[in-house]
VEXLUMGU-532803 format. One line per 10 residues: number of its first residue (from 1); their letters; for each residue x, y, z of N, C-alpha, C. Coordinates in Angstrom, 1 decimal. Atoms other than C-alpha are relative to their C-alpha. Layout:
<recs>
NUM) A) X,Y,Z,X,Y,Z,X,Y,Z ~ ...
</recs>
This chain:
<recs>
1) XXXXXXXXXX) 0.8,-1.2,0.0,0.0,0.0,0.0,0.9,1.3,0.0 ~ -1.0,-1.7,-0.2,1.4,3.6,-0.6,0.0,0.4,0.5 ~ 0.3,-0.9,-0.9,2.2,5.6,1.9,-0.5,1.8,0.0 ~ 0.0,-0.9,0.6,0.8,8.6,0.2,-1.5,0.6,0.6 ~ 0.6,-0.5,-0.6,-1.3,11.0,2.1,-0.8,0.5,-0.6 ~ 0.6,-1.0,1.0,-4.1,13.5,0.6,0.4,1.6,0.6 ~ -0.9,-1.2,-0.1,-2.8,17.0,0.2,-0.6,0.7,1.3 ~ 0.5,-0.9,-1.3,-2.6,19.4,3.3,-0.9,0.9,-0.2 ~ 1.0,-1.1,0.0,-5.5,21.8,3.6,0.4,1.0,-0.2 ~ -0.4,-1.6,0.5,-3.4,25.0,2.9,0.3,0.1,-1.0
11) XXXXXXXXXX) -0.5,0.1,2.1,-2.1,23.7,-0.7,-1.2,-0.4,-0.3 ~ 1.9,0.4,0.5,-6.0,22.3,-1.5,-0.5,1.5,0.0 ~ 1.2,-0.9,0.0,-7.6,25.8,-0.4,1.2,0.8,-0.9 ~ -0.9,-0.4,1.2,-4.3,27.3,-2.6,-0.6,0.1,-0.9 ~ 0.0,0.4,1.3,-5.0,25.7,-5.3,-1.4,0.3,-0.5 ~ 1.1,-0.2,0.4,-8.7,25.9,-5.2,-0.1,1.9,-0.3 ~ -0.1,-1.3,0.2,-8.1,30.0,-5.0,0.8,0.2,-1.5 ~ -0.5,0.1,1.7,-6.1,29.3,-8.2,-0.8,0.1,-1.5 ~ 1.0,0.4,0.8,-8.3,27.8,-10.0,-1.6,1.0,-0.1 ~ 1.4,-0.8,0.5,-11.4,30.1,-9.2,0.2,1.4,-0.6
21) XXXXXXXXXX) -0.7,-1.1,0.1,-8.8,33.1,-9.9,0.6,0.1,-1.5 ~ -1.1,-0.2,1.2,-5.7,33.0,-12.1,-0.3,-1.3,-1.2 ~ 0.4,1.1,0.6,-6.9,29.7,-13.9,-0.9,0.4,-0.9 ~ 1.1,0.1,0.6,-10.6,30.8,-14.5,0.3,1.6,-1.1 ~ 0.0,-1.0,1.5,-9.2,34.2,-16.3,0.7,0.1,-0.8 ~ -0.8,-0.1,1.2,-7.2,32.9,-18.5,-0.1,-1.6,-0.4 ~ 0.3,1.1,0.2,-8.6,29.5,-19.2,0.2,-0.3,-1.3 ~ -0.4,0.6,1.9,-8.0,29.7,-23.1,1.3,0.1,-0.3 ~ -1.8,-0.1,0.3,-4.3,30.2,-22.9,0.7,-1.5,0.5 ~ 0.0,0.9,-0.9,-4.6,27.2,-20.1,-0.2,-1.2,-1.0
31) XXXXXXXXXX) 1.2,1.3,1.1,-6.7,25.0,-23.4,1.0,0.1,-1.0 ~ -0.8,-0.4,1.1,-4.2,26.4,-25.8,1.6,-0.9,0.2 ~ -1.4,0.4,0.0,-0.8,25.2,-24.2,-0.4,-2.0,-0.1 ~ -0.1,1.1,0.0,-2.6,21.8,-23.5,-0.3,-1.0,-1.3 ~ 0.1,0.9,1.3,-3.4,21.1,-27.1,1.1,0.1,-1.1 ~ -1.4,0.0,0.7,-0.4,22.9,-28.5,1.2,-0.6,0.3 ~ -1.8,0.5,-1.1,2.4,21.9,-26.2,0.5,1.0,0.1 ~ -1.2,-0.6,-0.8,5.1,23.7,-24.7,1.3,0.1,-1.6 ~ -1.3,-0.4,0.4,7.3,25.8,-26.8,1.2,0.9,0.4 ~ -0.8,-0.7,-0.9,9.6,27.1,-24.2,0.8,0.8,-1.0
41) XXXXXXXXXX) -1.6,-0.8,0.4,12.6,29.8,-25.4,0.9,-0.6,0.8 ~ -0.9,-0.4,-1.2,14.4,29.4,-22.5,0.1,-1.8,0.9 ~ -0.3,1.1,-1.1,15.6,26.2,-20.3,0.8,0.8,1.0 ~ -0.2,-0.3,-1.2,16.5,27.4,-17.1,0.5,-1.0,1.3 ~ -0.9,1.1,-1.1,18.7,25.0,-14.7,0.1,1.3,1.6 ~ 0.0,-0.7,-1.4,18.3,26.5,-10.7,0.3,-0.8,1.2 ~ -0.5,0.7,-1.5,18.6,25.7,-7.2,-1.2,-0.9,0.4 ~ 1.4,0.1,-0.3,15.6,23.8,-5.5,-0.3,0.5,1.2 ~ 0.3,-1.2,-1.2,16.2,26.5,-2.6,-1.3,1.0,-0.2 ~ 1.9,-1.0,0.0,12.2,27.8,-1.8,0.0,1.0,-0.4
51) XXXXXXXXXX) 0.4,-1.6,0.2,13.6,31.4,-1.8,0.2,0.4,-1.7 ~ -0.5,0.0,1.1,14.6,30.9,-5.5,-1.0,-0.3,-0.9 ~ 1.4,0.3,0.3,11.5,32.1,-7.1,0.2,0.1,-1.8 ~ -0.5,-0.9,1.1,13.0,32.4,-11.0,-1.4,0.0,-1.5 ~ 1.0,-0.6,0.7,9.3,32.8,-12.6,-0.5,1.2,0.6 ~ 0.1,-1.1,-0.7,8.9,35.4,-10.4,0.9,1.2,-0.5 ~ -0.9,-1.1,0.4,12.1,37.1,-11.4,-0.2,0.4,-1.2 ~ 0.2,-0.1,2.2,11.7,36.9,-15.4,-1.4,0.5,-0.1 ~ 1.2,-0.4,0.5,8.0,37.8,-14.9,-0.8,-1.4,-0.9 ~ 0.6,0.9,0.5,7.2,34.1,-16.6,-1.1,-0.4,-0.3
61) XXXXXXXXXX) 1.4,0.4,-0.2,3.8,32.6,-17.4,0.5,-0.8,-0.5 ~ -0.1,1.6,-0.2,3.1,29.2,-17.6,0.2,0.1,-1.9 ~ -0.9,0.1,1.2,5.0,27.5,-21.0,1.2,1.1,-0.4 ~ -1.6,-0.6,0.6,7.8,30.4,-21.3,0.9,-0.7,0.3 ~ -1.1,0.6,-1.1,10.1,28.6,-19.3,-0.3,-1.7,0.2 ~ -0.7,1.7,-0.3,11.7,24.9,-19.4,0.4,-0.1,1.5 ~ -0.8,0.3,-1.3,12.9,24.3,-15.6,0.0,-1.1,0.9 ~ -0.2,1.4,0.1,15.1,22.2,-14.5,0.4,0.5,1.5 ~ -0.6,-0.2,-1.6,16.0,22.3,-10.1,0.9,-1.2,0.0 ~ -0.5,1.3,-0.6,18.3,20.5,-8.3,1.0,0.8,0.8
71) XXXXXXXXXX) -0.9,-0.6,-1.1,20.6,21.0,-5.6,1.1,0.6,-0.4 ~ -0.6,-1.3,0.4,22.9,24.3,-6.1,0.2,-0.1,-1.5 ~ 0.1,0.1,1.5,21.7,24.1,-9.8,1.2,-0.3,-0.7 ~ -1.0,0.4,1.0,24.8,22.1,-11.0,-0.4,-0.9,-1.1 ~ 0.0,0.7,1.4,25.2,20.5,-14.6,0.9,-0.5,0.4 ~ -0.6,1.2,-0.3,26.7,17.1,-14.0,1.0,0.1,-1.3 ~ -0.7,-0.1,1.5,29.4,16.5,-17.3,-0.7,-1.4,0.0 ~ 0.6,0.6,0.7,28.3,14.3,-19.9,0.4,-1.7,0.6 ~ -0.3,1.3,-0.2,28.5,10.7,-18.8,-1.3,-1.0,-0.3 ~ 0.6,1.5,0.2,26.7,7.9,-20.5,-0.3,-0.9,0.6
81) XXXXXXXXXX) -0.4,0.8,-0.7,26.5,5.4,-17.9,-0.9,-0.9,0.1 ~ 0.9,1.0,0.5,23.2,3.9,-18.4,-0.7,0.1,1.3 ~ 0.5,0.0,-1.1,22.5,4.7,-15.0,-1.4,1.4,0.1 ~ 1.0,-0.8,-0.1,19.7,7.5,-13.6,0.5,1.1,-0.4 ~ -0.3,-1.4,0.6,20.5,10.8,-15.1,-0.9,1.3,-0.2 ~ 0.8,-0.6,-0.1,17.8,13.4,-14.2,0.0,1.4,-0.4 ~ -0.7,-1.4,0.2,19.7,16.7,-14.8,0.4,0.0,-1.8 ~ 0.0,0.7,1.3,20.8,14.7,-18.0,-0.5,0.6,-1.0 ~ 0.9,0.3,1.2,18.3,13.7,-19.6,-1.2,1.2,-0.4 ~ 0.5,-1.6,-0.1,16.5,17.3,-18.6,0.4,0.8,-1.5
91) XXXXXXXXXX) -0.5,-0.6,1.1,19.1,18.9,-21.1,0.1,-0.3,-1.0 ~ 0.1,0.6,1.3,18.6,16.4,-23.5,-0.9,0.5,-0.5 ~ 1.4,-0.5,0.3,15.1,17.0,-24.0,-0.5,1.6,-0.4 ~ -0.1,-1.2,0.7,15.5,20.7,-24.1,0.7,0.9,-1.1 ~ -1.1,-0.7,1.0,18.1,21.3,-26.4,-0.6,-0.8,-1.2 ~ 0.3,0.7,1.5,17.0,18.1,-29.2,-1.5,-0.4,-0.1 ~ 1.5,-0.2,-0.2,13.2,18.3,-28.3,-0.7,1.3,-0.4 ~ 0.5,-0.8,-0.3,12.2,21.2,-27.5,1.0,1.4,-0.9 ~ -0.7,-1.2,0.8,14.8,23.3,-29.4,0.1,1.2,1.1 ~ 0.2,-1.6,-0.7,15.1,26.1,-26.8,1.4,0.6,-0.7
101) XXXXXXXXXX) -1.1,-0.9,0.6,17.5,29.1,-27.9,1.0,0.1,0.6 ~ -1.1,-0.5,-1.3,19.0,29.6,-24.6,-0.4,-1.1,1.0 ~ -0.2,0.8,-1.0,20.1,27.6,-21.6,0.4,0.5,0.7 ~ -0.2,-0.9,-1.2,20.3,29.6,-18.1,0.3,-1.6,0.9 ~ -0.1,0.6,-1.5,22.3,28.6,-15.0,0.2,0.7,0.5 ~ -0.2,-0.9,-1.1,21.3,30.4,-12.3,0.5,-0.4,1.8 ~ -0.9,0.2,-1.2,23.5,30.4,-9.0,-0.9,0.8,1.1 ~ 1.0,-1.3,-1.2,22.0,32.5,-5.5,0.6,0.0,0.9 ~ -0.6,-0.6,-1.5,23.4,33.7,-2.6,-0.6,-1.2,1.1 ~ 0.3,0.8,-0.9,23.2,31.7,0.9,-0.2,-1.2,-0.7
111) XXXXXXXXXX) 0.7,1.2,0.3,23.0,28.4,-1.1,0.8,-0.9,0.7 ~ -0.4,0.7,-0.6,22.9,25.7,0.9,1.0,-1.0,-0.5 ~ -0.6,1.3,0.4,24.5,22.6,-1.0,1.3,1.2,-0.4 ~ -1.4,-0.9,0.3,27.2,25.4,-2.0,0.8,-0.4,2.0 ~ -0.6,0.3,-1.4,28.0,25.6,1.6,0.1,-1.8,0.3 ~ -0.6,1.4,-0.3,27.9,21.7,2.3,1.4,-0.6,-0.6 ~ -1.1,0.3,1.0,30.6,21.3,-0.6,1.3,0.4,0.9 ~ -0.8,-1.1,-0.6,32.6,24.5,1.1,0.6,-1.1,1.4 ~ -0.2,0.7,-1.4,32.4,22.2,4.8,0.7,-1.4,-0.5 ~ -0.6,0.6,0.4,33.0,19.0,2.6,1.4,-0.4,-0.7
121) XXXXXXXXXX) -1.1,0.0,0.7,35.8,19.6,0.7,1.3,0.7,1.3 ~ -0.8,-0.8,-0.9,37.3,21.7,3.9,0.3,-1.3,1.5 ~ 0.2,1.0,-0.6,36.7,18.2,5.7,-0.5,0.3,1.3 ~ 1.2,-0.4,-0.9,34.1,19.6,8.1,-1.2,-0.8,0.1 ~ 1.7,0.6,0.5,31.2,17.3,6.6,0.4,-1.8,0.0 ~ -0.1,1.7,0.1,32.1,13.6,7.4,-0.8,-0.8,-0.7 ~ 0.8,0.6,0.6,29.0,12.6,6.6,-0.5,0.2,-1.7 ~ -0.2,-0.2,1.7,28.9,14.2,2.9,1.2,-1.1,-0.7 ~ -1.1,0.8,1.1,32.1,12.0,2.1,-0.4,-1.6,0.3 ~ 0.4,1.6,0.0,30.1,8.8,2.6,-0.3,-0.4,-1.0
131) XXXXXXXXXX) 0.7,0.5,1.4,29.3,7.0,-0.8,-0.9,0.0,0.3 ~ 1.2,0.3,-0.1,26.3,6.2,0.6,-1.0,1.5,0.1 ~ 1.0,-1.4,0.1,25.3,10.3,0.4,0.0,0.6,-1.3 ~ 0.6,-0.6,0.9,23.4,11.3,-2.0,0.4,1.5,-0.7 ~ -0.2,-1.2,0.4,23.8,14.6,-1.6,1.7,0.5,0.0 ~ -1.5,-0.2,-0.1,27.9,14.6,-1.2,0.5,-0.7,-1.8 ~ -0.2,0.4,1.0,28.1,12.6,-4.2,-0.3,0.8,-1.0 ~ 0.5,-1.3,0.8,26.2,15.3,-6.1,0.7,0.9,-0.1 ~ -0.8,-0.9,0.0,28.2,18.0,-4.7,1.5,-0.4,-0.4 ~ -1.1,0.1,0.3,31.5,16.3,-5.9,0.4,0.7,-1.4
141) XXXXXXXXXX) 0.3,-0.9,1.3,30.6,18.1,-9.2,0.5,1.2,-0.3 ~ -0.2,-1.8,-0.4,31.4,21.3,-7.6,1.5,0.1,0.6 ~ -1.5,-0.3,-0.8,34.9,20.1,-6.0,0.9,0.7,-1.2 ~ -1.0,-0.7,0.6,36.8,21.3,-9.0,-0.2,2.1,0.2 ~ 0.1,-1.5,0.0,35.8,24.7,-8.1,0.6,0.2,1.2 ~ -0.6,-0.3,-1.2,36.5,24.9,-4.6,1.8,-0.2,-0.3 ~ -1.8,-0.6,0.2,40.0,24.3,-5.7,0.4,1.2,-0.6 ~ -0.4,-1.0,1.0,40.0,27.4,-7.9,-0.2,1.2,1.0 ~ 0.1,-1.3,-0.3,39.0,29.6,-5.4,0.8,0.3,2.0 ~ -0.5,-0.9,-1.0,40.3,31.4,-2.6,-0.6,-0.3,2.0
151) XXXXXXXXXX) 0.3,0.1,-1.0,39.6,30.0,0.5,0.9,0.7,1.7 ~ -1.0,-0.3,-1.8,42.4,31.8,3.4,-1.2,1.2,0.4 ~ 0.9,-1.7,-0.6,41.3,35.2,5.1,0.1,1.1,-0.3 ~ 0.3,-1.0,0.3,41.8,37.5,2.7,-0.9,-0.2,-0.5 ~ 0.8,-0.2,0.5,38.8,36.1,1.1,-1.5,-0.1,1.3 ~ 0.9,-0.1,-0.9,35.6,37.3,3.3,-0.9,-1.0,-0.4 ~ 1.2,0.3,0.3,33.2,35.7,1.3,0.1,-1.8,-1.0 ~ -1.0,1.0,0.9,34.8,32.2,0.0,-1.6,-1.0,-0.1 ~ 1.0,-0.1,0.8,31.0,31.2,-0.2,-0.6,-0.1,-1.2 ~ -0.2,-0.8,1.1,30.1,33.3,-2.5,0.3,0.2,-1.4
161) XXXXXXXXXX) -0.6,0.4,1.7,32.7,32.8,-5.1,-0.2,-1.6,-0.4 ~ 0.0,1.0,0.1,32.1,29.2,-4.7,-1.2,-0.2,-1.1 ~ 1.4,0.5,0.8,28.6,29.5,-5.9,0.0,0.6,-1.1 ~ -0.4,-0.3,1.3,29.7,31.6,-9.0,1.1,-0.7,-0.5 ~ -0.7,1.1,0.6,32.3,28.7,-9.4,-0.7,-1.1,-0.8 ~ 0.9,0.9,0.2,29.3,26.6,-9.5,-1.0,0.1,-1.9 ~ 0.2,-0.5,1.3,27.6,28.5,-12.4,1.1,0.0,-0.8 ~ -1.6,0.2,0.7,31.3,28.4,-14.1,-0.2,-1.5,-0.5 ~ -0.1,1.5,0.0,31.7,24.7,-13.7,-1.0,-0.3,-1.0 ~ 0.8,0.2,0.2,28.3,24.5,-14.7,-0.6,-0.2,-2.0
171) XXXXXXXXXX) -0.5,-0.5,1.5,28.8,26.3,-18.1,0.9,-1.1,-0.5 ~ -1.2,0.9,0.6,31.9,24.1,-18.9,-0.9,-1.9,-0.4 ~ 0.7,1.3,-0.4,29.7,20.8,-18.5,-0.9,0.0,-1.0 ~ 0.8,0.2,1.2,27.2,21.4,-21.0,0.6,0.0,-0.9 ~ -0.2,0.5,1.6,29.2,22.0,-23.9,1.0,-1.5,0.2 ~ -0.5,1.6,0.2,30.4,18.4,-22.6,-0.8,-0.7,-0.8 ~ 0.5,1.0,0.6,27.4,17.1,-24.0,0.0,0.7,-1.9 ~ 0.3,-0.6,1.4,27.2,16.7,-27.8,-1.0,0.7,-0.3 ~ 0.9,-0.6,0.4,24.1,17.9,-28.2,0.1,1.9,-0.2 ~ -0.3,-1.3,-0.5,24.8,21.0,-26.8,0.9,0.6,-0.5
181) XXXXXXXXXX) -1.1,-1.0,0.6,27.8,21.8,-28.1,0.4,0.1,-1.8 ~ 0.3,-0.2,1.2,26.8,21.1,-31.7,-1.2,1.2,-0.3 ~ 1.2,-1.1,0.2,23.7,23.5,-31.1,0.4,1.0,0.0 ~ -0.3,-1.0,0.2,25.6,25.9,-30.1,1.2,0.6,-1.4 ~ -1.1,-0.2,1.2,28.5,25.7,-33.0,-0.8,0.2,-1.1 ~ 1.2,-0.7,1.6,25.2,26.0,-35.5,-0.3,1.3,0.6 ~ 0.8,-1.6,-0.8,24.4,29.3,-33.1,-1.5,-0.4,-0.1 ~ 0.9,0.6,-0.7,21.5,27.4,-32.3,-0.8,0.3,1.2 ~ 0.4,0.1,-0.9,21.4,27.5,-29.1,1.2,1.3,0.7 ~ -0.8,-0.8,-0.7,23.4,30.4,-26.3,-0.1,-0.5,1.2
191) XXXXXXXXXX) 0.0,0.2,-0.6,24.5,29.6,-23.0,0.1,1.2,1.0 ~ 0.2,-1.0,-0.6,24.0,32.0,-20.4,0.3,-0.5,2.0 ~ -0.4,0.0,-2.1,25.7,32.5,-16.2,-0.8,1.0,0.4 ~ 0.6,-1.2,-0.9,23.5,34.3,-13.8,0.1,-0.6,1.6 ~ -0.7,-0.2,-1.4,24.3,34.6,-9.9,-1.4,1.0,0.8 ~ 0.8,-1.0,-0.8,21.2,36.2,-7.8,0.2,0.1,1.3 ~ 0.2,-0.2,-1.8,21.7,37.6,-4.4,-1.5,0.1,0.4 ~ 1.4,0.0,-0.7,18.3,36.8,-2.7,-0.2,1.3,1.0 ~ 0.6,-1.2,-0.5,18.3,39.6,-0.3,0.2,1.4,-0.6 ~ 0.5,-1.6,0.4,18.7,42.9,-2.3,-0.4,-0.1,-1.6
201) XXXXXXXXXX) 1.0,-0.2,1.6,16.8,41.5,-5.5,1.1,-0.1,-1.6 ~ -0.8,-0.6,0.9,20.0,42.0,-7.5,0.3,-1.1,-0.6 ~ -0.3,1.2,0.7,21.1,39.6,-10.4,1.4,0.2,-0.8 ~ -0.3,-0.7,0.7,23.9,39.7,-12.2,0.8,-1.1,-0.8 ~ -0.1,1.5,1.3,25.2,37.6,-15.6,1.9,0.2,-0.3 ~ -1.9,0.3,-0.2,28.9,36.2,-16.1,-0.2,0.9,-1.5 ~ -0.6,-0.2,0.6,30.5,37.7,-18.8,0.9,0.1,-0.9 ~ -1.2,0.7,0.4,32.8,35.9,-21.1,1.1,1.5,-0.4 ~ -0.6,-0.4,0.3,34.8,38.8,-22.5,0.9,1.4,1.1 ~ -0.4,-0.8,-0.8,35.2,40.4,-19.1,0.8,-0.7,0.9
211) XXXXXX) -0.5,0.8,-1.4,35.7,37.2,-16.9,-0.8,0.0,1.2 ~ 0.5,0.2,-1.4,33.2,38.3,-14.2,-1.8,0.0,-0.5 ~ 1.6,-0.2,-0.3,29.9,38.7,-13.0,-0.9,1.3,0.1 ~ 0.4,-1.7,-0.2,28.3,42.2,-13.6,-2.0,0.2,-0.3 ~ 1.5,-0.2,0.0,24.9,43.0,-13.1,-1.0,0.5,-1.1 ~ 0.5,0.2,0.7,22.6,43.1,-15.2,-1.4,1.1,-0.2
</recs>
């Protein structure tokens, strides 16, 4: 038998407010996506951190936006393995499906799995270097960054740069997969770094010809 509950009373009377609201006045756009399908622009790779609201930020409605979460929104490199691939097979689907133009990794301030990496790799996190963790295994994706950056005490915010290492890394990893890096060599497709600080609203996008991160 499933252990599967029926939803809590505050997501049901939600939803029901949805539905008699933002649903019922725009119910033909609602009839329109479900017979046309989804032709996204944009794939969007993020955190699955609550405060990282990125339809909110872009102003989105339902079908602009591909999105893909997962813990401190890294792109795994291409590996075939036959095994589960969720992030994967995500980018598969949007780049040779879905054709989107662009592919966003967005990075954010206070991110958690950034910091577990930061503790794990600093050998603070015993329990992240267990094979048997899920989420340490994940974050091993991100160790080539923490070596790039600056961890003594002139850097205040070692953080910080970790999680714009993460968007870096991030970037480097998709044009691992073919798909990707044939789309983009047709100019196909663009690849795009963004970095949001959560508390003062601000965003700001990497830069190849500068090297950094300048706001946007």
């Amino acid at each position: 038998m499933t252990p599967a509950k029926p939803l809590p009373s505050y997501l049901a009377q939600r939803y029901h407010g949805w539905r008699a609201t933002t649903y019922d006045e725009n119910k033909f756009w609602y009839r329109r996506l479900a017979e046309e399908g989804q032709r996204p622009r944009a794939m969007l790779i993020a955190c699955c951190d609550s405060r990282v609201h990125v339809t909110n930020i872009f102003g989105a409605d339902s079908g602009e936006m591909f999105i893909h979460r997962n813990i401190a929104n890294l792109v795994p490199p291409y590996a075939p393995s036959g095994a589960h691939h969720g992030t994967s097979a995500a980018i598969e689907y949007a780049v040779t499906q879905l054709k989107v133009a662009h592919v966003i990794v967005m990075g954010h301030s206070d991110c958690g799995g950034v910091r577990g990496c930061l503790d794990m790799c600093g050998g603070h996190a015993a329990e992240l270097e267990e094979e048997t963790s899920f989420i340490g295994r994940w974050l091993d994706i991100l160790r080539p960054g923490y070596a790039r950056i600056d961890t003594g005490p002139e850097n205040n915010n070692p953080a910080q740069s970790l999680e714009k290492e993460g968007v870096l890394i991030s970037l480097e990893n998709l044009m691992s997969f073919p798909c990707v890096r044939a789309a983009v060599e047709r100019d196909e497709l663009s690849l795009h770094g963004l970095w949001n600080d959560i508390g003062d609203g601000r965003l700001y996008a990497f830069h190849g010809d500068t090297e950094a991160f300048e706001a946007v």
